[in-house]
C-alpha positions in Angstrom: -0.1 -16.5 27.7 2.0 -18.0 24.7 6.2 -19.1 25.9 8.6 -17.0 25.1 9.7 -13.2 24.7 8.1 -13.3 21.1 4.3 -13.2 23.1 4.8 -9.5 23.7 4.7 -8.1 20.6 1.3 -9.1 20.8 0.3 -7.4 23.8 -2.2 -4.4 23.7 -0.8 -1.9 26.3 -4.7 -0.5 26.6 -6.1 -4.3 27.7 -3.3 -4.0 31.0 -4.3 -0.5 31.9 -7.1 -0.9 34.1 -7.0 2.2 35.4 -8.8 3.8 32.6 -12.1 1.2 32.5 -13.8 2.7 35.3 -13.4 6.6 33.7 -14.3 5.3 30.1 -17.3 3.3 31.3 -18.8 6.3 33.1 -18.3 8.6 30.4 -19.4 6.3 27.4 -23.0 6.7 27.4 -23.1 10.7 27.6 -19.8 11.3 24.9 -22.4 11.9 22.4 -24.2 14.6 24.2 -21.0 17.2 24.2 -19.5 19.1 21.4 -15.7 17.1 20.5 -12.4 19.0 20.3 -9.5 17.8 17.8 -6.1 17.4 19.7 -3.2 17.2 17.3 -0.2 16.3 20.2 3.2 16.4 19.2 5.5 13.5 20.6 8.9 13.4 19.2 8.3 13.2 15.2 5.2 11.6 15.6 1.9 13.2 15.8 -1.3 12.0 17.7 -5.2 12.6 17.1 -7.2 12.4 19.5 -11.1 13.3 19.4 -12.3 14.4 22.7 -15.7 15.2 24.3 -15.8 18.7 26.2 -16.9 16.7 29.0 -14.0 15.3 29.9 -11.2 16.2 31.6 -6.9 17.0 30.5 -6.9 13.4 32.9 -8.6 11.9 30.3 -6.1 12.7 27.3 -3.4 11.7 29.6 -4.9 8.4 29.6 -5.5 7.9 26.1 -2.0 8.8 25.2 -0.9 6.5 28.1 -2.8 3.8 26.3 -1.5 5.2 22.6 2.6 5.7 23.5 2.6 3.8 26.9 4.0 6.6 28.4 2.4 7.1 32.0 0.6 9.4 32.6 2.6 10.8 35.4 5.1 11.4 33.6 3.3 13.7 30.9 3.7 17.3 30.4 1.3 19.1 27.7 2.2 21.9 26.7 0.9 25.1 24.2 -2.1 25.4 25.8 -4.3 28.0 23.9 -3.2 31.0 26.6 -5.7 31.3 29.6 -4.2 33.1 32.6 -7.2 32.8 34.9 -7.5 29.3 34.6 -4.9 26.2 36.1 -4.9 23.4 34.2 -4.3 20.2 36.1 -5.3 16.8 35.6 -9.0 17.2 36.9 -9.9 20.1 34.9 -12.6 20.1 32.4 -12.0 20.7 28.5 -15.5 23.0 28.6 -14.3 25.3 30.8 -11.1 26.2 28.9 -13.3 27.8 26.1 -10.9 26.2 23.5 -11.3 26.0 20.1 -12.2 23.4 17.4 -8.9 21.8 17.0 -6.0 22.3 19.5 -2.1 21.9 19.2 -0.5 20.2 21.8 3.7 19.2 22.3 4.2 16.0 24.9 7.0 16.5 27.4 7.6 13.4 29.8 9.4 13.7 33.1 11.6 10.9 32.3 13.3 12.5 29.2 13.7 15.9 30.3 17.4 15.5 31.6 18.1 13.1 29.4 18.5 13.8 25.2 19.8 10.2 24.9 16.7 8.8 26.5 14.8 10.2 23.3 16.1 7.4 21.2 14.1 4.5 23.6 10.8 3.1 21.6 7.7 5.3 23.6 6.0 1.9 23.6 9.6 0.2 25.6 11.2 -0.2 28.5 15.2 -0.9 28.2 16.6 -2.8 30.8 20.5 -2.8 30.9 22.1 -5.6 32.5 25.7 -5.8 33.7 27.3 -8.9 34.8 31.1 -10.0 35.2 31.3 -10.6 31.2 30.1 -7.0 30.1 26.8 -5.9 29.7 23.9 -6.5 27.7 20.4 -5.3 26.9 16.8 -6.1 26.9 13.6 -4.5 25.9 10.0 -4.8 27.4 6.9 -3.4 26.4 5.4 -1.2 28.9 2.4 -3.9 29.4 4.8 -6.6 30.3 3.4 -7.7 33.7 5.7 -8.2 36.7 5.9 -11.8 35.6 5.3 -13.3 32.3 6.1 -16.6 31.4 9.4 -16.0 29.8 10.9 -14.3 32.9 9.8 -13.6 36.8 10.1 -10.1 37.7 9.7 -10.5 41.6 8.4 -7.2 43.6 7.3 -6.2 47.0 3.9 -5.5 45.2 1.9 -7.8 42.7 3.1 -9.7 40.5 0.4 -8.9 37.9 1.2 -5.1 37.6 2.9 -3.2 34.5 6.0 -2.0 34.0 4.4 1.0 33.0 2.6 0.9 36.9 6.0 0.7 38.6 7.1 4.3 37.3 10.3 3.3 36.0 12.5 5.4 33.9 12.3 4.7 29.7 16.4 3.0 30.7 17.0 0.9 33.4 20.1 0.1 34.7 20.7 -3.6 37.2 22.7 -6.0 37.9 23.0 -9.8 37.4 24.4 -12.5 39.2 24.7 -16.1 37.5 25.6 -18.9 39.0 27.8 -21.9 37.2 25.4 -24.0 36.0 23.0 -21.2 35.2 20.0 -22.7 37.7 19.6 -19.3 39.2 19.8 -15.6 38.0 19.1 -12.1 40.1 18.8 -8.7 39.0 19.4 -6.3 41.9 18.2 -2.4 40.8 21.2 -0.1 40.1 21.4 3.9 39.4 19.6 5.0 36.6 21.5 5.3 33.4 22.0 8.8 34.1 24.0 7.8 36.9 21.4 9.6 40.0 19.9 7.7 42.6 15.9 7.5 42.0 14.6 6.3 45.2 11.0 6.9 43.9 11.9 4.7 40.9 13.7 1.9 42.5 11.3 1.4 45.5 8.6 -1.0 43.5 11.6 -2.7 42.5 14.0 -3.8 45.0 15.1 -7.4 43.5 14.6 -9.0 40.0 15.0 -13.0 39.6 15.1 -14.5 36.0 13.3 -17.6 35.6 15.4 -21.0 35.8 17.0 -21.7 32.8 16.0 -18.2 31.4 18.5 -18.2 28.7 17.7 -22.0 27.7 14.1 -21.6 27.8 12.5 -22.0 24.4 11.2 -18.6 23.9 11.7 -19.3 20.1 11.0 -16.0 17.6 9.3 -18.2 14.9 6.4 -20.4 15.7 5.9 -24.0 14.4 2.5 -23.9 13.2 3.0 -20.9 10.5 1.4 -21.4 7.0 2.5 -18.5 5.2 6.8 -17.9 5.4 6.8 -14.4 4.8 4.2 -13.7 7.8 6.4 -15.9 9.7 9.5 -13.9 8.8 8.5 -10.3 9.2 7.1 -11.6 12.8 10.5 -13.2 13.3 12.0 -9.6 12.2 9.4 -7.9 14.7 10.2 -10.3 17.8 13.9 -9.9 17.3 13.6 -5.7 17.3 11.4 -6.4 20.4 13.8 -8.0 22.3 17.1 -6.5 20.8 16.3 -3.2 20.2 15.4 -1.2 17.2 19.9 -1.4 16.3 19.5 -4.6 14.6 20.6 -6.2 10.7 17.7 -5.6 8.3 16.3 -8.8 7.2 15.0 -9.4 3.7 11.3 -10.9 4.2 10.8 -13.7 1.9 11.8 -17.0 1.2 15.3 -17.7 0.8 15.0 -18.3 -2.6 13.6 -14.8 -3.6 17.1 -13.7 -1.0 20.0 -15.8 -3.4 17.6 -13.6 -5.9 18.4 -10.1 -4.6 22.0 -11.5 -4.0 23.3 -12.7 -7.1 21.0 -11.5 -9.9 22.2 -8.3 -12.4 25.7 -7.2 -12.6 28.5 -8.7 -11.5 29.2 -4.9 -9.8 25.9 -5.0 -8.4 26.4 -8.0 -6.2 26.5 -9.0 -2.8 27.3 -11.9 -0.5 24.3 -13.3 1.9 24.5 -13.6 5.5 22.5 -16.1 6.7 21.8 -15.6 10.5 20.5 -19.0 11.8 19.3 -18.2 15.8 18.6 -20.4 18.7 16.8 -19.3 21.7 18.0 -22.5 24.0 22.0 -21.2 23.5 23.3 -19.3 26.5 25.4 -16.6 25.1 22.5 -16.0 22.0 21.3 -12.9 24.4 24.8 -11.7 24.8 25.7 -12.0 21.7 23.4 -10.5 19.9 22.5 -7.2 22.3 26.6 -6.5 22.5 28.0 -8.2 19.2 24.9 -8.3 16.3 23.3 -5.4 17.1 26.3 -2.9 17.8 26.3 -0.1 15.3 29.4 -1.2 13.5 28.4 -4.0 12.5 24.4 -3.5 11.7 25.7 -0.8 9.3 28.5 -3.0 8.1 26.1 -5.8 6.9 23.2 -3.9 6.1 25.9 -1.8 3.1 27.3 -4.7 1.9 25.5 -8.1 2.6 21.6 -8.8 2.3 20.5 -10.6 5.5 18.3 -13.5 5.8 17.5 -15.1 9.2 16.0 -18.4 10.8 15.2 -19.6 13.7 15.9 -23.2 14.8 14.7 -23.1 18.9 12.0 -26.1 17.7 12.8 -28.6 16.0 10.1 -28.5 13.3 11.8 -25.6 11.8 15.4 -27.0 12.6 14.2 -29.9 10.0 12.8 -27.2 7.6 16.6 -25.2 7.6 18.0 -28.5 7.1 16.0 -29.7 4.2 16.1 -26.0 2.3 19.7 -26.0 3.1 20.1 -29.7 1.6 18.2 -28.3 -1.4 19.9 -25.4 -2.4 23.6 -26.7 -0.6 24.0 -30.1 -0.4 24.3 -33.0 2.1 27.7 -32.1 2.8 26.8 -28.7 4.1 23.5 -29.8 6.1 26.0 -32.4 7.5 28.3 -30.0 9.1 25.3 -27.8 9.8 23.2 -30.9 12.0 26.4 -31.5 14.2 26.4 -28.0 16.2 25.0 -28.0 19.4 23.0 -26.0 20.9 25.4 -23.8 22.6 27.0 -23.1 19.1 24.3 -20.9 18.1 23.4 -18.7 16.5 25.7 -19.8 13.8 26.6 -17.2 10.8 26.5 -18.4 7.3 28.1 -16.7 4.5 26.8 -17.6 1.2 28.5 -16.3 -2.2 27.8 -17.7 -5.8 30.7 -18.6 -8.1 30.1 -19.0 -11.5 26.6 -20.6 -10.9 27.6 -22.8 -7.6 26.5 -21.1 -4.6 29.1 -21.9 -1.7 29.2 -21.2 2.2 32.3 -19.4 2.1 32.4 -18.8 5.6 30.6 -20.2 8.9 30.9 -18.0 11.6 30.0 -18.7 15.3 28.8 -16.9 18.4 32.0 -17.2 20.4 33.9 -14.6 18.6 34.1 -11.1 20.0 32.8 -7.7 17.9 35.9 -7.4 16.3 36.1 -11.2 15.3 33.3 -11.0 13.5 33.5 -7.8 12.1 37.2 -9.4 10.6 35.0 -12.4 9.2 32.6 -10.3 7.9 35.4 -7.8 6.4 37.2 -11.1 5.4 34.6 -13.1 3.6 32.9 -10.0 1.8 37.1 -8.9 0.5 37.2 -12.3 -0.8 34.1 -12.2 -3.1 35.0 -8.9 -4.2 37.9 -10.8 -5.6 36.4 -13.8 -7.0 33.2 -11.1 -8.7 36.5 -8.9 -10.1 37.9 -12.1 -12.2 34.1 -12.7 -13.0 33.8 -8.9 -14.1 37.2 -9.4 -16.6 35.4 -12.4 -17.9 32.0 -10.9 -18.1 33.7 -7.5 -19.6 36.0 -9.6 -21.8 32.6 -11.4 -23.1 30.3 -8.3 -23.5 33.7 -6.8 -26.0 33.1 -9.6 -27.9 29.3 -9.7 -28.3 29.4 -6.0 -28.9 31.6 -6.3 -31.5 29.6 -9.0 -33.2 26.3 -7.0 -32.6 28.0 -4.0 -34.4 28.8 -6.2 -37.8 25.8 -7.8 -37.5 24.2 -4.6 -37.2 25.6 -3.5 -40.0 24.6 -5.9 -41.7 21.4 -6.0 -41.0 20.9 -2.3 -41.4 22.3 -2.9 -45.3 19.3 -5.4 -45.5 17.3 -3.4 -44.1 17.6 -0.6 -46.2 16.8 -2.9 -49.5 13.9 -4.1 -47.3 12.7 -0.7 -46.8 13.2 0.4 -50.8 11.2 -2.7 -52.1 8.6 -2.3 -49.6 8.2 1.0 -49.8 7.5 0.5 -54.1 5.1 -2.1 -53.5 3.2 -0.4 -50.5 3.0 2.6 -53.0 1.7 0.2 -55.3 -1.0 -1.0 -53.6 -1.9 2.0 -51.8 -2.4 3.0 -55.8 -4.6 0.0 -56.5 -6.6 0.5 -53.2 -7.9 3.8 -53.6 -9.0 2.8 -57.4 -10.4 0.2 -56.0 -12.4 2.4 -52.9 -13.4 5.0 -55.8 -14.8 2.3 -57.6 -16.7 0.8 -54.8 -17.9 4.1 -53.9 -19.3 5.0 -57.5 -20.9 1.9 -57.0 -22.3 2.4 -53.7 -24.0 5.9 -54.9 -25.4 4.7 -58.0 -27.0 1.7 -56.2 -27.7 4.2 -53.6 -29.6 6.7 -56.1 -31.0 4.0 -58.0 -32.7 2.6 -54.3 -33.9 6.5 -53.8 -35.5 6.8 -57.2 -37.0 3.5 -56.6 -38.2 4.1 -53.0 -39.9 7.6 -54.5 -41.0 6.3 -57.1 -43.1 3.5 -54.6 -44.2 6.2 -51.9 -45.4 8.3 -54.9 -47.5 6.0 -56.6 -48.7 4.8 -53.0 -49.5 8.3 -52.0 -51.5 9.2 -55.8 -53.4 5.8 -54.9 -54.8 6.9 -51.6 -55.8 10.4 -53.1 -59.5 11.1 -53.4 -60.7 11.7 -56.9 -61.2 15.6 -58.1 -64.7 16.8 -57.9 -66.5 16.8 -61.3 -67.1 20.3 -63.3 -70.5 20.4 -62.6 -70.4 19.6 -58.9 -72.5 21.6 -57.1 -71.0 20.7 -53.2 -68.6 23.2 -51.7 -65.1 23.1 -54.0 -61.6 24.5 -53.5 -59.1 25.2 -56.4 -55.7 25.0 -55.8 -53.1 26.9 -58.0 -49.7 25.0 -56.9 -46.8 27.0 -57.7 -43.9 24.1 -57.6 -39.7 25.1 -57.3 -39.2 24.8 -60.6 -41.4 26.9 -62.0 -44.1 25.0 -63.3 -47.7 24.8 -62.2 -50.3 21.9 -60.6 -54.4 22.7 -60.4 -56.3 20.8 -59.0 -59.8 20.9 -57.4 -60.5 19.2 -54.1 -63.9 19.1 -52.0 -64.0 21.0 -48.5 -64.2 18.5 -46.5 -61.1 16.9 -47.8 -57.9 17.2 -45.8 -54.9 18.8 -45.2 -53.6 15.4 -45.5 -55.0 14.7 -48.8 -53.9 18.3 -50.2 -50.2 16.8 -49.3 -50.2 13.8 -50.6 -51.3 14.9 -53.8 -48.1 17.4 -53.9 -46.4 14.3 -52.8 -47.3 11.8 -55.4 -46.3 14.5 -58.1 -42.6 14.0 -56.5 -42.4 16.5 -54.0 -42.2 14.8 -50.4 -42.8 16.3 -47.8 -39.2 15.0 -46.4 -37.5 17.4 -48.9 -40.1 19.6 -49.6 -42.7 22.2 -47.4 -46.2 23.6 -49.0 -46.8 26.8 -47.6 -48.9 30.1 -48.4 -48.1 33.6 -48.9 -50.9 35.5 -47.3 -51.5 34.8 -45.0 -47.8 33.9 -44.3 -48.1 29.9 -42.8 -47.1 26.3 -43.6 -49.8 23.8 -44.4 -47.3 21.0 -44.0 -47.1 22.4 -40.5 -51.0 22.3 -39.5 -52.9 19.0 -38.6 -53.4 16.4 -41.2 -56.9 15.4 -40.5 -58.3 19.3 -40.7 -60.4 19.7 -43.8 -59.6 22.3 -46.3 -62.9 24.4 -45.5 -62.1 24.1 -41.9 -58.3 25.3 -42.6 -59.2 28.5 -43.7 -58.4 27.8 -47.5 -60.9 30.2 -49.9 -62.8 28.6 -53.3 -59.7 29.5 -55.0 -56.1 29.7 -53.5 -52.9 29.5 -54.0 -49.8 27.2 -52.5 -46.0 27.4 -53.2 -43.9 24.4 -53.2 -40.4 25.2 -51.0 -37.0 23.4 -50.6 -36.8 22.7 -46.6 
């Protein structure tokens, strides 16, 4: 287990419950076997999905919202059960013998939230432990998997010390005391009411006595590791561990280098502007706990900087990224600044920075430090963002002052322009008429071209297939040929007339080409017969004349297709 509060965000609450292992082992073979039921369960405004074999038991979706919310399942109530007044539904009975439907709707009720509307606003995944001492109060969160002693803190029981939070059966918000002693060597928790202000003895029996680890507060449970290679990872896990241990009540940090944050600060206009607050923490500081559960995170001021400043935060616990603040804030600041930032000690932090831009200087206007109460730093804060209101409403007279004059000279140079334009538009407009003129001549002239060439080819390629087609034409029969002869009267579109004598055993083919070769192909042109009604062009080529039907005399007609 890593140092540090940070190493629970990374906790699975279903590796800690071991409860479950035994029922999920036994059932994992045979889940395929049974017919599933949907569970949609209501739990405050979230909803949960759960897929469950009939051969399980309501125990079983306790468990698997246990490990899904960390909500115990002795505390769970599940209600709008489909309505079955002959059956009792407890933990041990099985989903088959409820005779439910495909999907079910369920609402979550727990024990530990029935009496207590304010309770509702606890993370289901948390545990809130609120700690009073002779200073106040101040608050931490757990995950329900945090074991009894992690290496952060020692929880010490009269039971294990490797069992849950969520095992104990404590309440969502618990309440204890601390004791600390000068030098801070030693710290107890003793249990207290719950914050409802009634006695639990069920609750408070696992947990008779609480000791912090030495040094607790000075340990270095830093939020942001050393060895991270990408920044914005390593801020949005900063951003996670600090609403881990502080609560979900905390400033909004902007995730992203610091850079891309002066960015969202002081880019656009002047009236869109804000101030950064730089929050620079240190997990070895002995008020940084304090300070941030009663002072940071109280409502009035989380709203208050999250309105009017964008927040950017660092941590410095190890000293790998104390040299990395340093050196961005020597970049972007100065030595001067990094100078007065290196001589802070430990127990200074967390130090507050506020950073505005003037002109094109970006300043620290204000440094602010942990040992100031709420309404100290709500005055700096109130303070330092009044006074760069002021300095951006001399910049706005300026900037408005400025953007008069450019308007004006953008209006006469507009006018101008627009007067040349207009003449632009007037000779362009001639010669674009012009040469659309001269363009179409020129297309119609290309195109007569193009068609004469075109018809020339045509005549040409005719003219070819023709005299290829008369070429491969048998010779007529003689008149005093005494084998079988056909005589054909053509009749062509025209009007005019072809005879010709062919033998019998001649082809359709050669019938064709002979129309063909006197101009008529058989592309553009069909040879058919009037009785009976049929298109030689149509019948096969290599059938001979006496074969296709044709008589000693006959007659063809020459068609447009």
């Amino acid at each position: 287990m890593t140092n540090g509060l940070n190493s629970l965000q990374t906790i699975d609450a279903a590796a800690f419950n071991t409860n479950n292992e035994s029922t999920i082992a036994q059932g994992r073979n045979n889940d395929l076997d049974y017919h599933k039921i949907e569970f949609a369960v209501s739990w405050q405004e979230d909803t949960i999905i759960l897929e469950v074999p009939t051969n399980r038991t309501v125990g079983f979706i306790k468990e698997q919202l246990q490990n899904r919310l960390g909500i115990s399942r002795k505390n769970q109530i599940l209600e709008n059960w489909p309505n079955n007044t002959e059956i009792t539904i407890d933990d041990n009975t099985v989903i088959s013998s409820l005779m439910l439907p495909d999907q079910v709707n369920l609402n979550l009720l727990t024990t530990s939230t029935a009496d207590n509307n304010s309770v509702n606003l606890i993370r289901a995944d948390q545990c809130e432990f609120i700690v009073h001492n002779s200073g106040g109060k101040f608050t931490l969160h757990f995950p329900w998997c945090t074991t009894l002693r992690e290496d952060g803190y020692i929880l010490i029981c009269s039971i294990l010390l490797q069992i849950t939070l969520q095992d104990c059966d404590l309440p969502p918000v618990y309440s204890a005391s601390v004791a600390l002693s000068y030098d801070f060597n030693k710290a107890a928790f003793s249990a207290d009411d719950d914050i409802d202000g009634n006695d639990d003895d069920d609750n408070c029996d696992s947990m008779d006595l609480v000791n912090i680890k030495d040094n607790y507060f000075n340990s270095n449970n830093q939020l942001m590791p050393d060895d991270w290679k990408d920044l914005t990872l390593a801020l949005s896990g900063f951003s996670d561990a600090f609403e881990i241990r502080y609560g979900p009540m905390h400033p909004l940090f902007f995730i992203g280098p610091l850079k891309d944050a002066l960015d969202e600060c002081f880019k656009g206009n002047v009236n869109q502007r804000k101030p950064l607050f730089v929050y620079i923490h240190n997990s070895k500081s002995v008020q940084v706990n304090i300070f941030c559960s009663n002072v940071l995170c109280s409502e009035s001021i989380v709203n208050y900087l999250n309105q009017n400043y964008v927040n950017w935060a660092w941590d410095v616990t190890l000293p790998s990224n104390r040299e990395k603040c340093f050196s961005l804030c020597t970049s972007l600041f100065g030595a001067t600044a990094t100078f007065s930032l290196e001589r802070f000690e430990d127990d200074d932090y967390p130090i507050m920075l506020v950073i505005t831009k003037v002109k094109s200087s970006l300043e620290i206007s204000r440094v602010l430090q942990a040992k100031m109460s709420l309404d100290e730093l709500f005055t700096g804060l109130m303070g330092a963002f009044e006074d760069y209101r002021h300095v951006l409403h001399n910049e706005l007279k300026e900037e408005e002052a400025r953007e008069a004059r450019q308007r004006f000279k953008k209006l006469q140079d507009a006018e101008y322009e627009a007067s040349l334009k207009a003449d632009r538009a007037k000779a362009e407009q001639r010669a674009a008429e012009e040469e659309e003129r001269n363009r179409l001549e020129k297309e119609a002239q290309l195109l007569r071209e193009h068609e004469e060439q075109a018809l020339m080819e045509e005549v040409k390629r005719k003219e070819a297939e023709r005299q290829s087609l008369a070429q491969s034409i048998p010779q007529a029969p003689p008149d005093n040929c005494t084998d079988d002869v056909i005589k054909f009267l053509i009749r062509l579109p025209g009007g005019e007339r072809l005879s010709r004598k062919f033998y019998s055993r001649n082809t359709v083919k050669d019938l064709l080409n002979y129309v063909a070769s006197n101009g008529f192909l058989d592309f553009e042109f069909k040879v058919v017969t009037n009785f009976p009604k049929r298109e030689i062009s149509a019948l096969d080529p290599h059938l001979s004349l006496g074969d296709a039907g044709f008589l000693s005399q006959d007659t063809l007609f020459v068609q447009d297709r």
